[in-house]
N, C-alpha and C positions, 0 to 999 in steps of 0.2 A: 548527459542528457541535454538535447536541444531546448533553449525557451525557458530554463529554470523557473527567472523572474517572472515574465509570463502566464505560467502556470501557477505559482502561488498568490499570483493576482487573482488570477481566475477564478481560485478556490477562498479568495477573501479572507487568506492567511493576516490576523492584524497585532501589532505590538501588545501586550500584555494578554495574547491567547494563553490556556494550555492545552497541549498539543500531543499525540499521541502518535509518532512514527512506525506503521506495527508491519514488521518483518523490514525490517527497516536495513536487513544486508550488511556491506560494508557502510552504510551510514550516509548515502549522497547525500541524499536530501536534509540531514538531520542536523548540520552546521549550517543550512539553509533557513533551515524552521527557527532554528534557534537566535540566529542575527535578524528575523522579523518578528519573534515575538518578544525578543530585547531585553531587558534586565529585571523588569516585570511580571514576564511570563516567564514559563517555562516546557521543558519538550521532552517527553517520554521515549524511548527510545526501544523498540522490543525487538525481540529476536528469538529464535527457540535454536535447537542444539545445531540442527543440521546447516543452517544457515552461518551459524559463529564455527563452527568446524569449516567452515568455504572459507571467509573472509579476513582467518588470523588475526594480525596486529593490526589491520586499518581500524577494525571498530572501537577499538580497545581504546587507542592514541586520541578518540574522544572525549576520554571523560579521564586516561590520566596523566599527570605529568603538566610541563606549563603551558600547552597548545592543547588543555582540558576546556571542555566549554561549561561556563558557569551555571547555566541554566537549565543546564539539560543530565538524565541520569538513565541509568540502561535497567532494561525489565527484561529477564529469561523466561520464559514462561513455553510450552508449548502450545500446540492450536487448540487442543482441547483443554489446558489448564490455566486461559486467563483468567486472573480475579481481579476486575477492573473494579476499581471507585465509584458506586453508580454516581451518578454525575458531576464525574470530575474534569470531561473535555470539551471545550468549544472546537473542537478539530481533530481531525484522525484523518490520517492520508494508508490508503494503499498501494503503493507503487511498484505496479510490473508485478502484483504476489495474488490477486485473487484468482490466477488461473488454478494455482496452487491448492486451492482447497478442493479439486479434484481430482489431484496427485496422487499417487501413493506408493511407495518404497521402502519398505521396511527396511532390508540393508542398506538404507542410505539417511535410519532415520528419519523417517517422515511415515508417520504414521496415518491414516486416513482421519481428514480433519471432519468433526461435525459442522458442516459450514451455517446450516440455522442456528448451531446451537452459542457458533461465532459471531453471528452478528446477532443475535437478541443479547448477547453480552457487548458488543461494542454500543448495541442501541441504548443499554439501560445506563452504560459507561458516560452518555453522550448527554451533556445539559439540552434543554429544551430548547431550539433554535439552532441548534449547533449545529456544523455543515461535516461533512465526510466528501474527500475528495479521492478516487480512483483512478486509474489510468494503469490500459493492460493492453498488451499486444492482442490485437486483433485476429481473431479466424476469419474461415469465410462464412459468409450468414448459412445459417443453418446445420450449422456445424455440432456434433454432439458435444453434450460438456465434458466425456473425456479428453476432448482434446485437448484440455487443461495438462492431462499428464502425459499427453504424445510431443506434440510440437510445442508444449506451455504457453497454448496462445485460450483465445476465447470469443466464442462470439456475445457483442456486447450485449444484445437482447438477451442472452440465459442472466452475463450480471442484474437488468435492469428487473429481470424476474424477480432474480431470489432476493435485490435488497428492496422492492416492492412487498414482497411476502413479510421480508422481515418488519417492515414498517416505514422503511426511507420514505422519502418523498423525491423523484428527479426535479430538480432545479432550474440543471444546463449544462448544458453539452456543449464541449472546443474542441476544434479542430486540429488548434496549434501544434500538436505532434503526429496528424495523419499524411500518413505516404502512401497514395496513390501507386505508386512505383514496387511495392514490396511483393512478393510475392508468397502467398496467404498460405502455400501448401508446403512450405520448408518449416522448419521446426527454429526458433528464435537463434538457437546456437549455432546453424548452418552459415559459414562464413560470408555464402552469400548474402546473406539479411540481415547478418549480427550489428546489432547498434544501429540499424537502421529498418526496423518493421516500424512497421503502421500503427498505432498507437491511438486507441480514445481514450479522451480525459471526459469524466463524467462529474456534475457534483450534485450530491444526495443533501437533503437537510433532514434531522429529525425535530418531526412537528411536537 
């Protein structure tokens, strides 16, 4: 991903966070989180089946052996069975995964997520002040939310909906990862757009 640094500026990533990486893949960002929130903080790292069946040994090479990161420790959980610590995070990022809660595939493991019932758990997970950072490939406006489980894109008003419902508060909106260029009706994985859609980064606080 374009802008790493940038991005975890943006979302006001600071040393001695803790921090909660959820569906967090092969782990981009989570060697990211964990060298800015330093030897004082630390960085959750989650993941449910279908995702660690994708990414093998890159996730793993995180937490063991001597290129382990100190700080940081992995959570399996499914979409419906976090039990988070009510207020144990100053930070929670989703990256590239809330189209996801409108997916659904059962032979591929992914079961239909309760998506309110996900975020009034990352709400209550979440200390007072604490920010939530998103970033998800774009639909085009007006777009239904399945197209969360066609092209795995979204349009960003449904996100701004459902975590307004849930209680967020929006913040700020960056542009740093939008491309004008992309074109909204391919699905993320079409070679033509891969690693390069349009992308909003949104940041939510909870009040």
């Amino acid at each position: 991903m374009a802008q790493p640094a940038e991005v975890l500026e943006f979302f006001r990533v600071q040393p001695g966070m803790s921090a909660l990486d959820l569906f967090a893949g092969a782990g981009y960002f989570t060697p990211l989180l964990s060298a800015v929130v330093g030897p004082t903080g630390r960085v959750v790292a989650h993941n449910n089946k279908a995702y660690l069946d994708g990414v093998g040994d890159d996730f793993v090479r995180l937490f063991e052996g001597p290129q382990a990161l100190p700080n940081a420790e992995r959570l399996t959980a499914e979409g419906n069975e976090l039990e988070l610590e009510p207020g144990s995070f100053d930070f929670v990022l989703l990256s590239a995964v809330y189209h996801d809660v409108y997916f659904v595939n059962e032979a591929r493991n992914w079961p239909r997520i309760d998506g309110p019932r996900l975020l009034a758990e990352l709400f209550a997970a979440m200390r007072p002040g604490a920010t939530l950072g998103l970033i998800d490939h774009a639909a085009e406006p007006g777009s239904p939310a399945e197209t969360g489980g066609t092209l795995h894109r979204i349009d960003p008003e449904i996100v701004k909906r459902d975590f307004a419902a849930a209680g967020f508060v929006l913040d700020a909106e960056s542009d740093v990862l939008r491309n004008p260029a992309d074109d909204l009706t391919k699905g993320v994985f079409d070679p033509a757009v891969r690693f390069k859609t349009d992308r909003f980064v949104l940041r939510f606080q909870r009040p």
